[in-house]
N, C-alpha and C positions, 0 to 999 in steps of 0.2 A: 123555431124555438118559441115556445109557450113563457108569455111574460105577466107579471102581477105589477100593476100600477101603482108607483105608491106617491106620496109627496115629495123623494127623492128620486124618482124617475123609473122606469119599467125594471125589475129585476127577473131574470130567471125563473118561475115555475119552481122547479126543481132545488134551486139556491133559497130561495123565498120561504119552502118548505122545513125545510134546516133552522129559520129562526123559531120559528112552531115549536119545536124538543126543548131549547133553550129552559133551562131551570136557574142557570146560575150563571152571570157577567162579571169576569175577568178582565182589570185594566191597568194596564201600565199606568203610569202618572205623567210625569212629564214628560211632553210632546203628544201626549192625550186628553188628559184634563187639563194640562196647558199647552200654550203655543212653545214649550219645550225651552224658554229663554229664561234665566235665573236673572234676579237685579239682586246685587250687594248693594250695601249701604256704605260707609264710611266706619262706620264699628262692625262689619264683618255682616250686618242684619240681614238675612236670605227673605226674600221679598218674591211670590208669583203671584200671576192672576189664572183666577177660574174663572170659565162664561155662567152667569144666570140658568143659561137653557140649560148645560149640562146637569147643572143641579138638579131643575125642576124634572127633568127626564129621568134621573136616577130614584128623586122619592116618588116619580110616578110608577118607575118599573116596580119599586120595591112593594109599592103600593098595590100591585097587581100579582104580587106571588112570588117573583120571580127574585133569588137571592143577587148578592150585589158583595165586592171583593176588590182590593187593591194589592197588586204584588211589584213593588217597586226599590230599585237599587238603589237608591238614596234615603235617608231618611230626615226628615225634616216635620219640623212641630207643626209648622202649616199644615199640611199635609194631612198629620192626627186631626187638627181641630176643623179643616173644611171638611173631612170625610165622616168624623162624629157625627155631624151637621148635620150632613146627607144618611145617618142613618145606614152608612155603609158599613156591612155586617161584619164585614174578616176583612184586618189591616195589616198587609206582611212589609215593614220598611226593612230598608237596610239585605237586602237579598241580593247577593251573587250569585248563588246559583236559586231562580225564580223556578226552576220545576221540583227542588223540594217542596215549598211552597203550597206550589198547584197541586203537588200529590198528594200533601196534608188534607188539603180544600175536600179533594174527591172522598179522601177516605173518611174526615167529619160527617161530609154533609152525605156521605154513601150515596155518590153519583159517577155515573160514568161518562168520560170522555165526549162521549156525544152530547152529551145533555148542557155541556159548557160553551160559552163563547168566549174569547180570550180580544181585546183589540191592545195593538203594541203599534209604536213607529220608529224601532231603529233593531238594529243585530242583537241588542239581548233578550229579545222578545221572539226569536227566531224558534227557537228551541217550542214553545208554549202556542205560537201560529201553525205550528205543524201538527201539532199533538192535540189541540182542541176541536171539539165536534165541527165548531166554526172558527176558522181564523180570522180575526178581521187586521186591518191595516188602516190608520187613516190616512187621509189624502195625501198628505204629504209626509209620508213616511219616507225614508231609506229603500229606492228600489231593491234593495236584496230583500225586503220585510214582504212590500204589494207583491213580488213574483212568486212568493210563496202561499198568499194571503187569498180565501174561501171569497174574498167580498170587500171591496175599498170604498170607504166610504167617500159621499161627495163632499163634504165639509172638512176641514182640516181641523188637526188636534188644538183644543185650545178656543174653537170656533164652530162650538155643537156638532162635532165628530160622535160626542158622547150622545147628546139629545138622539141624533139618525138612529144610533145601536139602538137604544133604549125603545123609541119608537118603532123602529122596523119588527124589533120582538113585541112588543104589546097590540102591534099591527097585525101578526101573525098569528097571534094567541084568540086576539079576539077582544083585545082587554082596552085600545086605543083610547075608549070615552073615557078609562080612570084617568087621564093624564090632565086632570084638569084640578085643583085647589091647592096642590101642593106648593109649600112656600121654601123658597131657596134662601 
């Protein structure tokens, strides 16, 4: 098996090749942009954390061409205002079913299935890992999620799962040197 070395460890040839097409990065939220754990407050206040990297990865990918999207079953004002932030292009909250969504995404932005990456870590991102050019999983996903999943990342959601995506496609494009002045 023919491997490409990256700063997250040798990948497939073949798998490697697949981040190359990427036009457009699809992500669940919680248990992806974050470590998947809610904090309430005492008046009800919904409280997460997002890592620095993920950020800086996302205005670098977006910086590099490649579109940038969130389709996630919760919907929370956090959420809106860390993803404005980032400059992330299409905000779908509040989704129960996540592949109208995606199907919107494809038919806006007139792309097809290949051309997308999707990373999720639990059973409702099942649907959207199977169906996108790449599925990703991060680490610590819902083994029913990685057994379906194109590519697992080595970092866990919450803990630059998102940075690896981001990177591994601007690695593959050719584009890795933009990843650098962006402010999170």
């Amino acid at each position: 098996m023919e491997c490409v070395n990256t700063w997250y460890g040798d990948i497939d040839k073949s798998l490697f090749s697949r981040f190359s097409e990427i036009k457009l990065l699809v992500l669940d939220v919680d248990g992806v942009f974050s470590d998947g754990r809610i904090y309430l407050g005492n008046d009800g206040e919904e409280l997460k954390a997002f890592h620095t990297r993920d950020g800086f990865g996302m205005k670098a990918l977006k910086k590099s061409g490649v579109e940038t999207a969130v389709i996630t079953g919760r919907t929370s004002r956090i959420v809106e205002h860390r993803m404005e932030h980032l400059d992330v292009g299409h905000i779908y909250q509040g989704q129960n079913d996540k592949t109208a969504a995606f199907n919107e995404l494809l038919k806006k932005l007139n792309l097809s299935t290949d051309q997308v990456a999707y990373v999720g870590d639990d059973t409702p991102d099942l649907a959207l890992i199977k169906v996108a050019g790449l599925g990703i999983a991060v680490q610590d996903a819902h083994a029913s999620v990685q057994q379906q999943a194109d590519y697992i990342t080595r970092c866990h959601g919450g803990y630059g799962a998102v940075r690896e995506v981001c990177d591994l496609i601007m690695l593959s494009q050719g584009q890795l040197h933009l990843a650098t002045g962006a402010s999170v």
